[in-house]
VODRENLO-908750 format. One record per residue (C-alpha): x, z, y; residue in three letters. Coordinates in steps of 0.02 Angstrom, whole numbers. Layout:
N
X; Z; Y; ALA
...
! end
This chain:
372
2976; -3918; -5763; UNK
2873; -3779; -5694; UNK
2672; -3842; -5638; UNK
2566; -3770; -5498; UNK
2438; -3698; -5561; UNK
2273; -3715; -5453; UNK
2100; -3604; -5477; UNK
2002; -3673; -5592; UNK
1820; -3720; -5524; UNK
1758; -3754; -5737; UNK
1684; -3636; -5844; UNK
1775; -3467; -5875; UNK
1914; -3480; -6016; UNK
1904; -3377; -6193; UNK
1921; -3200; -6168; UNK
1900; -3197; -5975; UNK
1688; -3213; -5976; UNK
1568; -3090; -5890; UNK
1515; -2928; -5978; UNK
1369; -2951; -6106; UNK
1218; -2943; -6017; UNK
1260; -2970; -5827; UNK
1180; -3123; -5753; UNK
1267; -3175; -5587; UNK
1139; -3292; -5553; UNK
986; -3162; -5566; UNK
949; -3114; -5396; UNK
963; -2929; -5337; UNK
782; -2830; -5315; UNK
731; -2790; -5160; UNK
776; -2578; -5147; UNK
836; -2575; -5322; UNK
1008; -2490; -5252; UNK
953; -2361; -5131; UNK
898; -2212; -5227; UNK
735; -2109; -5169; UNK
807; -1984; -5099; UNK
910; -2075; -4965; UNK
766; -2149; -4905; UNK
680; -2019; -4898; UNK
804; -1927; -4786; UNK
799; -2079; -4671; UNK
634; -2092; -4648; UNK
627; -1907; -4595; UNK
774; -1929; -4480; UNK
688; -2077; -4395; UNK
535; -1966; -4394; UNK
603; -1828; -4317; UNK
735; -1940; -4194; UNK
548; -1999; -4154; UNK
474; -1845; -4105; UNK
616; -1762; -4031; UNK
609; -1919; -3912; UNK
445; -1894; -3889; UNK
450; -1716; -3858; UNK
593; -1743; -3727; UNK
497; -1886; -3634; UNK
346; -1750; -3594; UNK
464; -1619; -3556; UNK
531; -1715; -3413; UNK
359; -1779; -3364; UNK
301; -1582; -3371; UNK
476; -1547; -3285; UNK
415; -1709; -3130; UNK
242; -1648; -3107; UNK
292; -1441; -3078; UNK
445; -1489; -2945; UNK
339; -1604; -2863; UNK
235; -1544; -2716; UNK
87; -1666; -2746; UNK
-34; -1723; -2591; UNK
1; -1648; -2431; UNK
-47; -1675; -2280; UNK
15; -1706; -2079; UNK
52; -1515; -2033; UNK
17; -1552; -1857; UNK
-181; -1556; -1902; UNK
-180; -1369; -1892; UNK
-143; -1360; -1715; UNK
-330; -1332; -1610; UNK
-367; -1425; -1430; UNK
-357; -1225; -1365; UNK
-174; -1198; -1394; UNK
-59; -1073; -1339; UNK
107; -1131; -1392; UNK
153; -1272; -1546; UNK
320; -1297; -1638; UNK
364; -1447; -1759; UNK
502; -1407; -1873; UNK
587; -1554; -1969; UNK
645; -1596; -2164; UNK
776; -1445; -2167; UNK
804; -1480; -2339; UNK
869; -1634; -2306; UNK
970; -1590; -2142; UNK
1175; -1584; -2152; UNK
1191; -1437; -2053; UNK
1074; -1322; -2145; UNK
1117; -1386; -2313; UNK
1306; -1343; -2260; UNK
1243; -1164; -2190; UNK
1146; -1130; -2344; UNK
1304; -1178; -2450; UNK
1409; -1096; -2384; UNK
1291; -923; -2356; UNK
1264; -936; -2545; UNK
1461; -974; -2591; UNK
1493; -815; -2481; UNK
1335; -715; -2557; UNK
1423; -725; -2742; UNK
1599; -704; -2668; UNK
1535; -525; -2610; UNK
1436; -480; -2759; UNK
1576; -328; -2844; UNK
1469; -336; -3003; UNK
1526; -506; -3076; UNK
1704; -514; -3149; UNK
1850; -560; -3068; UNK
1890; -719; -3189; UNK
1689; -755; -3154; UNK
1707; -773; -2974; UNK
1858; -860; -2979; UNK
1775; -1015; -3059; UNK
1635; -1016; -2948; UNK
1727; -1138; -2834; UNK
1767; -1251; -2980; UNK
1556; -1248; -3042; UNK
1516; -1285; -2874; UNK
1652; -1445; -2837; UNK
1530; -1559; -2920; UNK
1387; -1530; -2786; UNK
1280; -1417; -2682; UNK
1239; -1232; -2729; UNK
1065; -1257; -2634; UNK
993; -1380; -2744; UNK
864; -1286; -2813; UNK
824; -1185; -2649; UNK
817; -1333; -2547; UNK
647; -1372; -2657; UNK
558; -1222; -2570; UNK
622; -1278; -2379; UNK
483; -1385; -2265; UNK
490; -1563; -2268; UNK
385; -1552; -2133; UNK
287; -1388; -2039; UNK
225; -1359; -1889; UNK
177; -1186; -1814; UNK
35; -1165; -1713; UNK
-12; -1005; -1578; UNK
-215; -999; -1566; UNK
-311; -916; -1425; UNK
-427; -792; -1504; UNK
-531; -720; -1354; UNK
-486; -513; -1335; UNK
-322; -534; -1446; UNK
-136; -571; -1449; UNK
-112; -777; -1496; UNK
-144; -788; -1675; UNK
8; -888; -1770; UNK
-45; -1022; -1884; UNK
78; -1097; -1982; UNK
67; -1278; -2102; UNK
205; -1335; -2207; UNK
238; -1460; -2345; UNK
378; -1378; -2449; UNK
495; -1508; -2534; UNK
445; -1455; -2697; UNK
384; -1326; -2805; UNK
203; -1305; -2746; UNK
138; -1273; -2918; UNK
260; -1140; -2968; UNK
199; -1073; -2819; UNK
18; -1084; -2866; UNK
62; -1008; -3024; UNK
131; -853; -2954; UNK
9; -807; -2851; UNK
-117; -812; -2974; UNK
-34; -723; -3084; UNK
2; -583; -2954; UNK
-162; -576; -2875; UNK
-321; -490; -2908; UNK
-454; -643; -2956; UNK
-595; -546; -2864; UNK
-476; -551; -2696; UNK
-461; -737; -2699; UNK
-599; -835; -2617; UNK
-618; -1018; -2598; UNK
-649; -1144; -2446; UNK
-697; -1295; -2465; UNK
-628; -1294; -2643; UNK
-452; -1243; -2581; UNK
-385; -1041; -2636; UNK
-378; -942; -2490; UNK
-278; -769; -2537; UNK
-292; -612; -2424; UNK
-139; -509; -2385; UNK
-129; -313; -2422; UNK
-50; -311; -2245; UNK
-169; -419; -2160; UNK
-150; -605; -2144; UNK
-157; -736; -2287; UNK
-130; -877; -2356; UNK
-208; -1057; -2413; UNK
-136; -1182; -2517; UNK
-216; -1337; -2475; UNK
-159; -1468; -2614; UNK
13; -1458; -2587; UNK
18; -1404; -2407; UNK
37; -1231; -2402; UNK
-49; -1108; -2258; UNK
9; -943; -2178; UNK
-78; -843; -2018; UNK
-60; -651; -1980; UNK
-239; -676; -1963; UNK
-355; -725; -2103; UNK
-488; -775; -2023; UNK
-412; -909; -1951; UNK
-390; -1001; -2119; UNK
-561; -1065; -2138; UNK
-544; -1172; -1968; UNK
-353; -1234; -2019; UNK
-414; -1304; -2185; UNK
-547; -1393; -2084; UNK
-413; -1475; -1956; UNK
-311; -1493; -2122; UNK
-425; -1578; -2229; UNK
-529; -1691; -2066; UNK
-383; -1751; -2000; UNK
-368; -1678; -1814; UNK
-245; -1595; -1709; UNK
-108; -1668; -1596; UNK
46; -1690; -1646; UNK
122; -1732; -1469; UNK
92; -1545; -1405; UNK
240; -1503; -1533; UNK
342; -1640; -1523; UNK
347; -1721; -1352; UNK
380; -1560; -1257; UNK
553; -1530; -1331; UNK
669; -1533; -1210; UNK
790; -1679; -1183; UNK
944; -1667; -1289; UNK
880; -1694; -1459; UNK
843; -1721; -1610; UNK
818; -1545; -1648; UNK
768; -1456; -1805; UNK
633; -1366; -1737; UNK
570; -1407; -1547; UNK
392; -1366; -1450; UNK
339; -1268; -1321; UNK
225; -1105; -1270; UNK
96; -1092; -1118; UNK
24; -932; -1153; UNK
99; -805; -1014; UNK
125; -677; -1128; UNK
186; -771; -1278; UNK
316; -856; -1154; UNK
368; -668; -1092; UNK
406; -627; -1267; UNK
486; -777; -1317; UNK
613; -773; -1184; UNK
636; -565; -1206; UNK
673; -557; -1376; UNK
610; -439; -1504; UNK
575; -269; -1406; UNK
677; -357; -1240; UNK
600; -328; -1082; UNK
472; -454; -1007; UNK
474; -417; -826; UNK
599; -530; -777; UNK
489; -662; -841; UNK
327; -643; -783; UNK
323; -789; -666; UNK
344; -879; -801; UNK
214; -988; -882; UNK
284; -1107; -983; UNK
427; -1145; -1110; UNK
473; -1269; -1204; UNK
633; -1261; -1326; UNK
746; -1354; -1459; UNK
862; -1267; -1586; UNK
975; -1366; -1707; UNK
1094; -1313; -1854; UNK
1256; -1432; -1817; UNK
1356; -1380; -1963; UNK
1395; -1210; -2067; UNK
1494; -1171; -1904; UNK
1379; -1210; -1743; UNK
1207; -1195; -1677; UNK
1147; -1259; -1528; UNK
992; -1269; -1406; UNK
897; -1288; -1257; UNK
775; -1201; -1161; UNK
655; -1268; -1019; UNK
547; -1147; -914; UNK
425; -1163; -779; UNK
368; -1039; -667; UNK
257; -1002; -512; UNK
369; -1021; -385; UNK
569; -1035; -348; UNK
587; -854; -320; UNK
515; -808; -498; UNK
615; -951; -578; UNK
776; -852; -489; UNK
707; -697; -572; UNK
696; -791; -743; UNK
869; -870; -741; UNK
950; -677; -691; UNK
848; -628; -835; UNK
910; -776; -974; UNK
1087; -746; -914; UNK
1071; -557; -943; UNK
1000; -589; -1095; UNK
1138; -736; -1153; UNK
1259; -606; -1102; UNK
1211; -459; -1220; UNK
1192; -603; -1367; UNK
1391; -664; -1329; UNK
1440; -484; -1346; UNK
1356; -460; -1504; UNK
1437; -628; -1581; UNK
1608; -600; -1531; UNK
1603; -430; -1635; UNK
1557; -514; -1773; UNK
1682; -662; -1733; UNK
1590; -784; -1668; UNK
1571; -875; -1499; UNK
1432; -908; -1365; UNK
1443; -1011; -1219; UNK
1307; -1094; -1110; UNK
1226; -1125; -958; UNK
1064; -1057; -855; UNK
1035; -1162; -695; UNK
876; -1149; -578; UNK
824; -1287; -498; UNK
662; -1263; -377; UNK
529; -1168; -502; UNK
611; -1252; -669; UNK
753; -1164; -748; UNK
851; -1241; -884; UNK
964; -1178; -1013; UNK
1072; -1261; -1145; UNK
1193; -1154; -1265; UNK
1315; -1181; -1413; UNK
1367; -1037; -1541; UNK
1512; -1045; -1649; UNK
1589; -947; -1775; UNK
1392; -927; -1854; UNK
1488; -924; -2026; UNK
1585; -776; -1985; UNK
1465; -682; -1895; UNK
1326; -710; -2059; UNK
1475; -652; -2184; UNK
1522; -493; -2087; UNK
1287; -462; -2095; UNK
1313; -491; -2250; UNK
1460; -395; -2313; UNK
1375; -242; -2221; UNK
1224; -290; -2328; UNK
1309; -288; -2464; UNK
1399; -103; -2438; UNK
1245; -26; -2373; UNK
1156; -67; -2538; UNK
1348; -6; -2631; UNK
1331; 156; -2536; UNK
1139; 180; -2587; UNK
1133; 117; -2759; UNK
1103; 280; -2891; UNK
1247; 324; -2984; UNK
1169; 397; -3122; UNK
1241; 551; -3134; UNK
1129; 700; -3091; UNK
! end
């Protein structure tokens, strides 16, 4: 009859004991089987995980402090009681028409460029599925600015301009030490104030940054910029109705007014009954812009003159747009001694790709060759 055979808990039978001289019950030392080596290796890789971590953690602090613009202040300060004309321009960075323009300008910009390769350019649209090509330059766009026209007694309004970039304020302050003479640069008030070859300058107050055509006119802006003053309202509340718009004020100074509503090198006689306009302009999409205009003149007969003169003037713009292949429509109406405009453009994508491509062949057609 065959048994079960069970494990036996007793002591181990003849010929089945441990090996001479291994003691189960001796406990095992602390480190006894690592060798040396291996911990040396691990304590190096810890050591260096360590620093690497370390060294990555102030990069990216490094990497914070450069993007970001640092104090700034209210860019409306700049603007003087004796004003000729303000403007308040909003956080274009952050605006879904001009981050769609600026896409797409920069999508078209490599689409033209002949010297990248054909496969290249065909995975652009791929690179740029995951997000916006205008990341980075959306850093150096205003969060907030506001442009200011000063009366200087004997002279043309001087433009004074205040903005507070998104980003990048130190890079900024970088360069232009780097690419300016020391001796040039003077200081107000502890602030860098950097004189242009071609006249004007430029101040970079903390993290606001200054420009005037006049730099003279510096010294008195940091003042408003640092004490707090100006009015905001003389940008902002004399938009005209219709808004929000990405950049809105208004201009009182006769002549300023003349050549705002002329155009570069237009003519200003139709508008010299005028003495006041106030405007809006907004990016809609890639696609459409659109704006308003408010003037007020002397009387109703120069406000007819005016509104001949706008719809002239809105009628040599459509012409230019529809050879590009765009669109513009709008409307000049004269009421008493106001007239008031409002105006739409589409097709602004095609009509910046065709600038562009001609851009683009101009510098083709006058790039060297290299042959003698």
């Amino acid at each position: 009859m065959t048994g079960i055979v069970t494990p036996s808990t007793g002591p181990p039978l003849a010929g089945q004991g441990h090996p001479p001289g291994v003691d189960l019950q001796r406990p095992i030392e602390p480190g006894s089987g690592t060798p040396g080596c291996v911990k040396l290796f691990l304590g190096c890789a810890l050591g260096c995980g360590a620093l690497a971590l370390i060294a990555c953690l102030i990069g990216a602090l490094f990497a914070w402090w450069l993007v970001r613009p640092g104090k700034q202040y209210p860019t409306a300060a700049v603007v003087p009681p004796d004003v000729a004309g303000a403007f308040h321009v909003g956080d274009l960075g952050a605006d879904p028409g001009v981050v769609a323009l600026l896409d797409h300008l920069l999508r078209e910009t490599q689409r033209l460029d002949g010297s990248r390769p054909d496969w290249y350019r065909q995975l652009e649209p791929m690179r740029w599925a995951g997000g916006s090509p205008s990341v980075g330059l959306r850093l150096l766009l205003p969060r907030e600015a506001t442009l200011s026209l000063e009366v200087v007694p004997g002279e043309q309004p001087v433009l004074v301009a205040a903005l507070n970039p998104r980003g990048l304020v130190r890079v900024l302050r970088m360069i232009v030490g780097a690419a300016t003479e020391e001796s040039r640069i003077r200081r107000h008030r502890g602030h860098q104030i950097v004189p242009f070859r071609q006249g004007g300058g430029m101040a970079l107050v903390d993290g606001t940054v200054l420009l005037t055509d006049r730099e003279q006119s510096l010294e008195s802006a940091i003042d408003r910029l640092l004490d707090g003053g100006g009015d905001r309202a003389i940008a902002t509340d004399a938009a005209p109705a219709g808004g929000p718009w990405d950049l809105s004020g208004a201009v009182s100074d006769r002549g300023a007014v003349g050549d705002l509503l002329a155009g570069a090198g237009g003519d200003v006689t139709p508008f010299a009954g005028a003495h006041r306009a106030a405007l809006g302009f907004d990016v809609v999409s890639h696609q459409t812009l659109r704006g308003a205009v408010v003037v007020d003149c002397d009387a109703r007969d120069a406000a007819d003159r005016v509104a001949q003169g706008l719809r002239e003037r809105m009628a040599d713009r459509a012409a230019a747009l529809a050879a590009a292949g765009g669109e513009l429509r709008g409307a000049v109406r004269a009421m008493g001694s106001r007239v008031e405009v409002e105006w739409q453009a589409q097709g602004i994508d095609r009509a910046l790709v065709e600038w562009l491509r001609l851009q683009q062949e101009d510098a083709d057609e006058n790039e060297p060759t290299g042959h003698p």
